[in-house]
N, C-alpha and C positions, 0 to 999 in steps of 0.2 A: 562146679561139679559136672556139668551137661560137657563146658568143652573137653576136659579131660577123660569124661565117660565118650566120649566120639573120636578121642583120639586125637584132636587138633592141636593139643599142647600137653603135655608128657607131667606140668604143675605148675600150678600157678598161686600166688598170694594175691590180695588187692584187699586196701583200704580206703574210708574216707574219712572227711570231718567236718565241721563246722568250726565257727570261732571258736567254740565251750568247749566243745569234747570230741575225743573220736566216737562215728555212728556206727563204725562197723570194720569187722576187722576179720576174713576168713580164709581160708587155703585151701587145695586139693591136690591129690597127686602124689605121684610120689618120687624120691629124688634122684633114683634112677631109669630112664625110660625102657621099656621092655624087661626089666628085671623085675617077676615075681616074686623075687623075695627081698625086693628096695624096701624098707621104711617108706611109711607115708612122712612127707611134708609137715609138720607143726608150726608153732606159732613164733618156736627160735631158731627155721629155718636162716642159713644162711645165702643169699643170694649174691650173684658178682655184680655190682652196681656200674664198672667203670666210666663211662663218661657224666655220670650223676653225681659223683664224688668232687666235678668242677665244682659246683655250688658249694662246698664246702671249703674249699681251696679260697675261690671268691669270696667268703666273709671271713679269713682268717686275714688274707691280705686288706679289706675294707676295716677292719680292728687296727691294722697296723697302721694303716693311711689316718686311723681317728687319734690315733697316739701324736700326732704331728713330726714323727722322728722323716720321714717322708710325703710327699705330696700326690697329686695324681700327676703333675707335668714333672716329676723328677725321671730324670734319663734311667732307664733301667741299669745300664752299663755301669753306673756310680757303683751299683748294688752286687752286679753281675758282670765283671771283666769280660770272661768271658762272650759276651755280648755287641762288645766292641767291633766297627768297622763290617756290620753286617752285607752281605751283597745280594743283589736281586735278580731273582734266577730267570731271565729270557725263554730257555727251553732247555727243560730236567732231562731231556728222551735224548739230547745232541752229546757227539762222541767227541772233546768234552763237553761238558754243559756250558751254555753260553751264561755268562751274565755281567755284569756292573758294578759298581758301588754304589749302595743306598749315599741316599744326601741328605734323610732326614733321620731321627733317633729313635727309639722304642721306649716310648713313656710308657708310666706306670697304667697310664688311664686306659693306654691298648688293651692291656694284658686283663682286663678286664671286661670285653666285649667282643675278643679276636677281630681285632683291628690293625695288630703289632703285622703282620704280614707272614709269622710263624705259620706257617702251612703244612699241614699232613701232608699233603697230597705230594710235596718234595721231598718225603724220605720215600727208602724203599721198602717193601713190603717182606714180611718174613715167609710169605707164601701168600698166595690168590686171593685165598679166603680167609688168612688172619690179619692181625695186626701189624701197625710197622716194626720194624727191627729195632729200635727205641722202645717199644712197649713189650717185647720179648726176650723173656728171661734167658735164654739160651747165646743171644749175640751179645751176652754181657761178657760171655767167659768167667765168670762169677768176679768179674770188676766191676761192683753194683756202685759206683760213683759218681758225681755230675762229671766229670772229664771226659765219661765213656758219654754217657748222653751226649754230650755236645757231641764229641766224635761222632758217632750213630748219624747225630740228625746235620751235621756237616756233610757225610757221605763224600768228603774227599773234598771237595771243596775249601777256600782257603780260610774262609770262616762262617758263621752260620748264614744258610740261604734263607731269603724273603721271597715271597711272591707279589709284595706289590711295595711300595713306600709306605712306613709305618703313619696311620691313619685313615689313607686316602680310598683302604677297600676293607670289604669282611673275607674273609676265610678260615676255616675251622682248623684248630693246631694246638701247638705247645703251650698256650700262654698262663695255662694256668698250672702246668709244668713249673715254666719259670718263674712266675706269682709262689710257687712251693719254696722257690731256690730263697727269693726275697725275704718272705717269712722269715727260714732258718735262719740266714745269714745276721737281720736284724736285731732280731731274739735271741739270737745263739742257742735255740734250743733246736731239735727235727722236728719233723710235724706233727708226728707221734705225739711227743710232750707237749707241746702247744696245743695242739686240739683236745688232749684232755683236759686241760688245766683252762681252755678258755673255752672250746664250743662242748664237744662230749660231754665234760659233767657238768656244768653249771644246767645242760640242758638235762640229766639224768641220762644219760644215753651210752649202754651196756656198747662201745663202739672200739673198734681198732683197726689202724692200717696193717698188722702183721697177721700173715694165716700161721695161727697157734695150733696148737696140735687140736687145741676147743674147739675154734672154730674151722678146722677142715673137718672135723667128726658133724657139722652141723653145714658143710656146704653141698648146695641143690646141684649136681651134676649137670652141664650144659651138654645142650642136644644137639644135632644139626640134622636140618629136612633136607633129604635128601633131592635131587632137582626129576628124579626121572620116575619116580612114584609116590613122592610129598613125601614118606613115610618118616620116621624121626628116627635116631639111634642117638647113642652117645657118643658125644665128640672126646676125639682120641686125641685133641692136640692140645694147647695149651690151655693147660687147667684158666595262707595268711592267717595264720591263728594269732588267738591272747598269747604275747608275749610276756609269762610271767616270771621268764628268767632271761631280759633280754642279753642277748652277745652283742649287737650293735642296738645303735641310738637308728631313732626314728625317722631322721633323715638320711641317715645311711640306707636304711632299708626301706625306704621313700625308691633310691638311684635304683634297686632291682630290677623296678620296673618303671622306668623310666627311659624311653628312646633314644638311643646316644647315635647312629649311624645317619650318616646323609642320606637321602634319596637312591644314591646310582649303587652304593652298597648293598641294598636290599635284595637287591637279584640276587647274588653268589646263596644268601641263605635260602632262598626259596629254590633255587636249583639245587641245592645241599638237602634239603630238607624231602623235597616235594610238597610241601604247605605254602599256601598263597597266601598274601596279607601278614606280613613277619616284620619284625623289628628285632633289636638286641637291648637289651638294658644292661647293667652290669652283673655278668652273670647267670640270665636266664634270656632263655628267646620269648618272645612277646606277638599275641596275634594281636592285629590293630583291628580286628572286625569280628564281631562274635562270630563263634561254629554252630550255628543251628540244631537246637536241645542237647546241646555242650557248654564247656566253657564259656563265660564273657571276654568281649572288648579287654584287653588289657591284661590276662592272665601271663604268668611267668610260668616256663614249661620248658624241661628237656627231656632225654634219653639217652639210655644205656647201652653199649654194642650188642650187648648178650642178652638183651630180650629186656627191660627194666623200664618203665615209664613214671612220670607223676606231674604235676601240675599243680599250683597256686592261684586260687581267682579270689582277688582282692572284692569285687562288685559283690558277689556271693557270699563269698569267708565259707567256700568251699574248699579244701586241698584233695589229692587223693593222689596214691603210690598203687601203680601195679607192675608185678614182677610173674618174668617167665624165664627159662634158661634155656633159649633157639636161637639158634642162629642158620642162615644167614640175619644180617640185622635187618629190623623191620619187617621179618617175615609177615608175610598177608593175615594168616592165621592168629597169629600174638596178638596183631594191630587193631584188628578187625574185633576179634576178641576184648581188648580194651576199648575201644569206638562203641561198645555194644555196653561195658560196666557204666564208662562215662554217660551214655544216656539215660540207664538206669536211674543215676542217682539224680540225675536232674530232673528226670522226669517225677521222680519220686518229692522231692525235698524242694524245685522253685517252682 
């Protein structure tokens, strides 16, 4: 209530838990900034979650890897043609881009730690301050199909670019993209139907990947601060708990948080991130050293482009989600903001 009575963020939700129960669950705000007459914020607001939504992706394909129909050292290509004869991109900025042929394959086990060499940072961007032209609706031409995706994230090239040899570095990207492609193709269903019928409802969870006409009447409008007087408007562009239903087994969800990167890998995510002391496990980023009246040693933790944070501490059997809708991402205000919940609770509860 305080940040959004000062204006630092336009609404915000945050919860947390323990192993037993949720302790707490509140919001403020309201879901359009600057508009007196927006609705406040409730409890079935909707928030854009996008890069949070990997974690889900990651235990749909960790279910499919437990079925034994695939392994983690199965070539992705088996699954995904498309995939085949990937090459590695030298320098994306050169008139044409220089590169090579990968020598080595794109196991399953990359696509689960962004180790596959699938790189953002090699497509182009649909504008400065959005997302890439892959993740926007508009360079589809409403050919919403994986052919256009590859195309996109080919960008002219002769088939999909890497940025390093699959394994041998991290980089943040496609991979759980194509862990989505895997899925379908195995089960023969989309994701849609898979995730209700294996994570969604077994876990209770009111969830979908399509904006229904329900849930655009229930989504929080994303804001963007502006750079030359902070101020916020609305963005005009594109829109460890009791496991008492588990979706995977216990050593599946053991590997989440479990270190899977060598040593010289570590750097890209800390330059990615700005957080010191990181690892990757399957699916979540991992700090190896506790954050002083934070998180412990070993917590699995991401974030969302549009403002959306949460974190899992296994030591604790604390969790906790907070959501805001600002961008740029990481804005100071959001983060700062969450930095400020997170001690809360721990100052409170260890």
């Amino acid at each position: 209530n305080e940040a959004v009575q000062q204006g630092l963020v336009p609404a915000a939700s945050f919860a947390f838990c323990n192993i037993d129960k949720v302790l707490y669950s509140g919001w403020a705000g309201q879901k359009t900034p600057n508009d007196p007459k927006s609705p406040a914020i409730d409890r079935d607001s909707v928030f854009w979650m996008c890069s949070q939504s990997k974690l889900v992706i990651t235990l749909a394909l960790l279910q499919v890897l437990e079925t034994g129909k695939i392994g983690y050292d199965t070539p992705v290509e088996t699954i995904i043609p498309e995939l085949k004869n990937p090459v590695i991109v030298h320098d994306i900025t050169a008139s044409p881009p220089t590169y090579r042929a990968a020598t080595k394959t794109v196991l399953m086990r990359h696509l689960l730690n962004h180790t596959s060499g699938l790189a953002y940072r090699l497509c182009e961007r649909a504008s400065p301050d959005g997302l890439t032209t892959a993740y926007t609706s508009s360079c589809y031409g409403g050919e919403h199909t994986v052919a256009k995706f590859f195309e996109l994230i080919k960008g002219g090239l002769p088939s999909v670019p890497l940025a390093f040899e699959p394994g041998d570095d991290w980089a943040y990207g496609w991979g759980c993209d194509i862990a989505t492609f895997v899925v379908e193709r195995i089960t023969g269903r989309s994701i849609e139907a898979y995730c209700q019928e294996h994570i969604f409802g077994p876990l209770g969870m009111d969830t979908t990947y399509y904006l229904t006409s329900t849930v655009k009447s229930r989504l929080v409008d994303l804001a963007i601060r502006q750079p030359q007087d902070r101020t916020l408007k609305k963005w005009e562009g594109y829109p460890a708990g009791k496991a008492f239903k588990p979706i995977i087994s216990q050593e599946v969800a053991t590997r989440l948080f479990e270190p899977t990167l060598e040593p010289h890998a570590v750097k890209p995510i800390e330059d990615f991130t700005t957080w010191p002391h990181l690892q990757f496990g399957h699916g979540l980023c991992l700090n190896t050293e506790d954050w002083p009246g934070r998180r412990r040693k070993g917590s699995g933790f991401w974030y969302g482009w549009a403002g959306t944070y949460y974190f899992i501490d296994p030591t604790t059997g604390i969790a906790a989600s907070f959501n805001a809708q600002v961008i740029p991402t990481k804005d100071l205000e959001v983060y700062h903001l969450w930095e400020r919940l997170e001690e809360a609770v721990y100052s409170a509860l260890v």
